[in-house]
C-alpha positions as CSV (number, residue, x, y, z in Angstrom):
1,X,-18.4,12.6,-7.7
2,X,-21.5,11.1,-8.9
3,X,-21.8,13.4,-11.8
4,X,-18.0,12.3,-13.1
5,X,-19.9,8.4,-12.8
6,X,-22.5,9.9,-14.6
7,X,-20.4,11.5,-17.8
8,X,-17.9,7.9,-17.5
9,X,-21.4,5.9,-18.3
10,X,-22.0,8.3,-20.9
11,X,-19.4,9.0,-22.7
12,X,-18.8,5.1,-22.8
13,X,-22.2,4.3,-23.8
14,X,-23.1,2.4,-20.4
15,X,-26.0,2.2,-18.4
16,X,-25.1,1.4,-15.0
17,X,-27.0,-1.4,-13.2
18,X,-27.9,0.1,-10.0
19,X,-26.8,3.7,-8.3
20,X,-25.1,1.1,-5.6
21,X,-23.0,-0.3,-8.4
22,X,-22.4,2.8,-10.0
23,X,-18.8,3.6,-8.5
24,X,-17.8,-0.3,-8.6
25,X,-19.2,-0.1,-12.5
26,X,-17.4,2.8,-13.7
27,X,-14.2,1.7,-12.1
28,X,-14.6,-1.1,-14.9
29,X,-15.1,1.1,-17.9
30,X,-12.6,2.9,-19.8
31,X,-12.1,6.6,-20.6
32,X,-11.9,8.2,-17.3
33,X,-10.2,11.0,-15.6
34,X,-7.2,11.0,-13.9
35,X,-7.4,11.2,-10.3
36,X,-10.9,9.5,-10.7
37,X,-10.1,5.7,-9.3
38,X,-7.9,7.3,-6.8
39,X,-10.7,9.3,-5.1
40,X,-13.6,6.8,-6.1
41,X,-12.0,4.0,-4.1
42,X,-11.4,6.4,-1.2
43,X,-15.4,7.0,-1.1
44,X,-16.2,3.3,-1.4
45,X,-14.2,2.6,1.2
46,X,-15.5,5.2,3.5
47,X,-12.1,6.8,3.9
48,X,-12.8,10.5,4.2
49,X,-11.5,11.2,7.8
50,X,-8.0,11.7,6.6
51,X,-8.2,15.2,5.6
52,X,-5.3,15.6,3.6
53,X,-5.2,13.1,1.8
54,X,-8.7,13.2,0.5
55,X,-7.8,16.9,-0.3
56,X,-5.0,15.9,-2.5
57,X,-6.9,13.3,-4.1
58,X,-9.9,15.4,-4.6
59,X,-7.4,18.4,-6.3
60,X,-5.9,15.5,-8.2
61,X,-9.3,14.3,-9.5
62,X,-10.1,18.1,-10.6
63,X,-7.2,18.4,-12.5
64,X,-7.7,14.9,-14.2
65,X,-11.3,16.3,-14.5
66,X,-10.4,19.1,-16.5
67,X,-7.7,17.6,-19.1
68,X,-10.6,15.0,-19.7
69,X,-13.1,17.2,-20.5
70,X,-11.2,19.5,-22.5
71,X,-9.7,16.5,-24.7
72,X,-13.5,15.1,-25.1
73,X,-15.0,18.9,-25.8
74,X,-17.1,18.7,-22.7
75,X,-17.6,22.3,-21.3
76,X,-17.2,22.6,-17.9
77,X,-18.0,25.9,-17.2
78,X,-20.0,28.7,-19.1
79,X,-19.1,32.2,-19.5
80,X,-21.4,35.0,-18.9
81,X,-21.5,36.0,-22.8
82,X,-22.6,32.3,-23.7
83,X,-25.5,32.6,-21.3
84,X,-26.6,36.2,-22.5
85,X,-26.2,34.3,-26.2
86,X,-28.1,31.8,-25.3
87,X,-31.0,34.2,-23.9
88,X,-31.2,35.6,-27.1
């Protein structure tokens, strides 16, 4: 979760204040995944007992995650010949 803060700052050119602001300061920003202020309030809060909801919010996050990426170019995930390419 912190990295998905982390790409938020980025790819909206912030810097947060603090890492105890972090969450708070990307809720602010825009550009971010779907899912993301679902599962970002649910940490703030401390609410992580309830098992299955966290687990639907987490597999919503991923899936907000991934269209995100994909429409910004990020790469998620490298394949094993872009890693023997990059070797090379």
């Amino acid at each position: 979760m912190p990295y998905t803060a982390f790409l938020i700052g980025q790819t909206n050119r912030h810097l947060y204040s603090t890492t105890t602001h972090m969450f708070a300061e990307s809720l602010a920003l825009p550009a971010r995944p779907g899912g993301y202020d679902a599962l970002c309030q649910r940490l703030m809060a401390g609410e992580l007992s309830a098992t299955v909801r966290f687990v639907e919010a987490a597999e919503t996050f991923w899936i907000g995650v991934e269209k995100w990426s994909q429409e910004r170019g990020i790469k998620m995930e490298q394949e094993l010949d872009d890693l023997i390419q990059d070797q090379e």
